[in-house]
N, C-alpha and C positions, 0 to 999 in steps of 0.2 A: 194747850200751847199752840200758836200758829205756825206755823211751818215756814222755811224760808220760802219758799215758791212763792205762796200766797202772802208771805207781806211783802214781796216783792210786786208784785199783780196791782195790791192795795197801794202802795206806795206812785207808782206810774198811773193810777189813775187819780192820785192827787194832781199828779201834776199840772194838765192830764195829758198823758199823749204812749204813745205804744213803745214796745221793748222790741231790745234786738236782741235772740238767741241766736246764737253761733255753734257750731257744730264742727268738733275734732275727733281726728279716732287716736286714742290712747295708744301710744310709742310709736307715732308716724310722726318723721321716718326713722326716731330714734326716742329713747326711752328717755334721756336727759333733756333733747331736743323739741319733746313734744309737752318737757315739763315748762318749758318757758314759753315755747306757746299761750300756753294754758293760763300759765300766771300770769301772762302780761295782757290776758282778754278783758278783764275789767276794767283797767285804763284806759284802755284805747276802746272802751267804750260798751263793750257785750252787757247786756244787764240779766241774762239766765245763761249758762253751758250745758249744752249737753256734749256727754262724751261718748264717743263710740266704744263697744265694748268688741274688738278683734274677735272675727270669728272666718273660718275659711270659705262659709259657701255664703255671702250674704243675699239672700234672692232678691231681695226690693231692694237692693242698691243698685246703681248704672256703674260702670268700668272704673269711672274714679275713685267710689269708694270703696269698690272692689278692692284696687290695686292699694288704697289706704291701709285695706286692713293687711293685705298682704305682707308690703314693709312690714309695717307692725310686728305682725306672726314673726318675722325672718331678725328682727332687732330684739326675739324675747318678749313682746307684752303680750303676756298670759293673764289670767282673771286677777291673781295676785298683786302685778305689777301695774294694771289697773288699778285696781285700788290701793294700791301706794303712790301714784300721783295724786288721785285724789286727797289723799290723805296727808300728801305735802304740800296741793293748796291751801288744804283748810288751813295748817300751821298759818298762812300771812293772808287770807281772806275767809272769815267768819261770817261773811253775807250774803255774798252771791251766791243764788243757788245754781247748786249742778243737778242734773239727770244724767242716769247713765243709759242708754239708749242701745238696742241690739238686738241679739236673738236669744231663746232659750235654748240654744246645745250648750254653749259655756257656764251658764246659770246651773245645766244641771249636770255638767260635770264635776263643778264646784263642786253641789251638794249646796240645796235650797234653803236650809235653814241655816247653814255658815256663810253660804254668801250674802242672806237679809241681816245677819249679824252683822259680817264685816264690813258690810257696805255701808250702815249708819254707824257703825264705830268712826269711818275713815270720813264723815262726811257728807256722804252723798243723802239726796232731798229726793230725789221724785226716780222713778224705771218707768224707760218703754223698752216691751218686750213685742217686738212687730209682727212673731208668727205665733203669738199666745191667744185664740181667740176667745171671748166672752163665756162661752161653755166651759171655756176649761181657769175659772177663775178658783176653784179652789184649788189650782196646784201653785198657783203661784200671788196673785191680784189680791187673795182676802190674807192670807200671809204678810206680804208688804205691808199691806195697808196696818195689819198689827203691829208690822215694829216700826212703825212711823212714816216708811216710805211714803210719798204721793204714788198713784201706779197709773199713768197715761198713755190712753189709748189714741189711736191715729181713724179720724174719720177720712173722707175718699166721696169723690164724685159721685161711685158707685153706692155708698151708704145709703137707702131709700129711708122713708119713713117709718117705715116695717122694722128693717133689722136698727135703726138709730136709736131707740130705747134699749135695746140689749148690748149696743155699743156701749151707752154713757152710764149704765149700770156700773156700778162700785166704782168709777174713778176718782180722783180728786186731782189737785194741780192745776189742771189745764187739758182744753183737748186741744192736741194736734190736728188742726184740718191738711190734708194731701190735697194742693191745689191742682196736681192735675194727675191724670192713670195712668200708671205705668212705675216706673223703675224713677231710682234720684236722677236730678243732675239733666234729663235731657228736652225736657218741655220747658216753656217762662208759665210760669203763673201771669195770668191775665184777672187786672182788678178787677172789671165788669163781668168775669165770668166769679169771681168767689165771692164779691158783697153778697150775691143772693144766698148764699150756701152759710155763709158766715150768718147770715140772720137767723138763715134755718134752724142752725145749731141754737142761737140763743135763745128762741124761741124754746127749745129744748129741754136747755142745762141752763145752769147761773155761773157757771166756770168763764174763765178767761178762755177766746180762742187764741191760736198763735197757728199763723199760716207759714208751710214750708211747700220743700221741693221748685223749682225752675224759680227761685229770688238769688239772683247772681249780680245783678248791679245796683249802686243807690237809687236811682229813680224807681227803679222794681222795689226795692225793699219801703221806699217812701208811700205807692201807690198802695201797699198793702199797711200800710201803715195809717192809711187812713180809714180803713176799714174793718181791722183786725186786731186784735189786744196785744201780737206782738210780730213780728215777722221770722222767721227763720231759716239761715243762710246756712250751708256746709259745703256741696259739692262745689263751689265756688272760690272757698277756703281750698281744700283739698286740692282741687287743680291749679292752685297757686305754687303748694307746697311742691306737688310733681315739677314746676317749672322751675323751683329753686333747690333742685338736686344736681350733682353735678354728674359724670358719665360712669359711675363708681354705684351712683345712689345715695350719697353722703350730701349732705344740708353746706349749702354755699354761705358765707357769712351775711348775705343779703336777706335768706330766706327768713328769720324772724320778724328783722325788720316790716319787710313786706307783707307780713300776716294780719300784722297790728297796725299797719299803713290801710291795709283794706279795710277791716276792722271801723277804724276811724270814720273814712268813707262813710261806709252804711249805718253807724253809729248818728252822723252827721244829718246825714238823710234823713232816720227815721225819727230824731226829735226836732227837725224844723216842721213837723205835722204836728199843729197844735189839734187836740181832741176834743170836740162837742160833748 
């Protein structure tokens, strides 16, 4: 059976032109607050989620998503309540796939084989686990991949050729290429610096690639849109949401609007690049 990921992949390259994945951290800045977010990404145009999974110390995250998962933690979204949004999108979108994207201390506080459980009970399609490396895939990567999950690793500037075969070992989905070193949110991704790196990889894998980190405005998500299988946007997102809190930290009646205004945006951007 194909997985939502990959008919999604297949599907955008009918068209043909790239996706836009957008990125939210689950109950920022509120648990109901961050459910409408989420369910209103498809309209206004996201065609893969990933979701942040709240953790306190996120190390390759920049300040913003920092401060995302924060909230989050301080409103309650625990691993639980994670996958109880996810599990109230699926109720009114059975297509779009999500990924739940994060670190392994809350996976394995869970307890690994009830969160592989609940995680495809509620829904969810594909895991990035950012500080799980290749060596250590049988604690968690050959598990996913048993109960269905896609399990997607993040390649990086720094990946040589050497260690990129034991990168792309066991994943499926999609690889996430890191356009640029460092932490989210504070470089731009430059096209001329990732086509070469984007090829590299296919040279590789036959997986879709999907470029993130420093794509914050449409013409940035279009440029990578013509190079890459999908683009993807969060810290961008995320420092919207900090601007639509009010001096309390509670969500302005603006702030939804505005998520799914952006949204739009780069949505707009990334399918006027038609695909060779």
């Amino acid at each position: 059976m194909t997985g939502r990921i990959t008919a999604r992949f297949a599907a955008l390259q009918e068209v043909p032109r790239a996706g836009l994945v957008t990125f939210l951290t689950a109950g920022d800045p509120d648990l109901e607050t961050s459910f409408q977010l989420i369910a209103g990404l498809p309209e206004a145009g996201a065609d893969l989620i990933e979701i942040g999974m709240p953790f306190t110390d996120p190390m390759a995250d920049g300040p913003s998503i920092q401060a995302a998962s924060l909230r989050a933690l301080r409103a309650g979204a625990r691993m639980a309540a994670t996958l109880d949004l996810v599990r109230r999108f699926r109720r009114r979108d059975q297509d779009t796939p999500i990924v739940l994207m994060g670190y392994y201390n809350p996976i394995y506080a869970y307890g690994n084989e009830r969160f592989l459980r609940d995680a495809v009970a509620a829904g969810a399609d594909g895991l990035i686990v950012v500080d799980l490396p290749p060596e250590e895939d049988e604690e968690l990567c050959l598990p996913a991949r048993a109960a269905g999950l896609d399990f997607i690793r993040l390649a990086t500037p720094t990946t040589d050729d050497r260690r990129l075969p034991a990168v792309l070992e066991n994943i499926s989905g999609f690889i996430y290429y890191v356009s640029v070193a460092g932490i989210t949110g504070q470089k731009a991704a430059v096209a001329e610096r990732v086509g070469p790196e984007v090829a590299r990889l296919k040279r590789h894998a036959s997986l879709p690639v999907a470029v993130g980190f420093g794509i914050r405005e449409p013409a940035q998500a279009a440029e990578i849109a013509g190079i890459a299988d999908a683009a993807v946007v969060g810290s961008a997102l995320v420092d919207l949401i900090a601007r639509h809190l009010d001096e309390d930290g509670r969500p302005t009646p603006a702030l939804v609007p505005a998520i799914h205004a952006k949204v739009r945006s780069l949505a707009d951007a990334v399918r006027g690049v038609v695909r060779r």
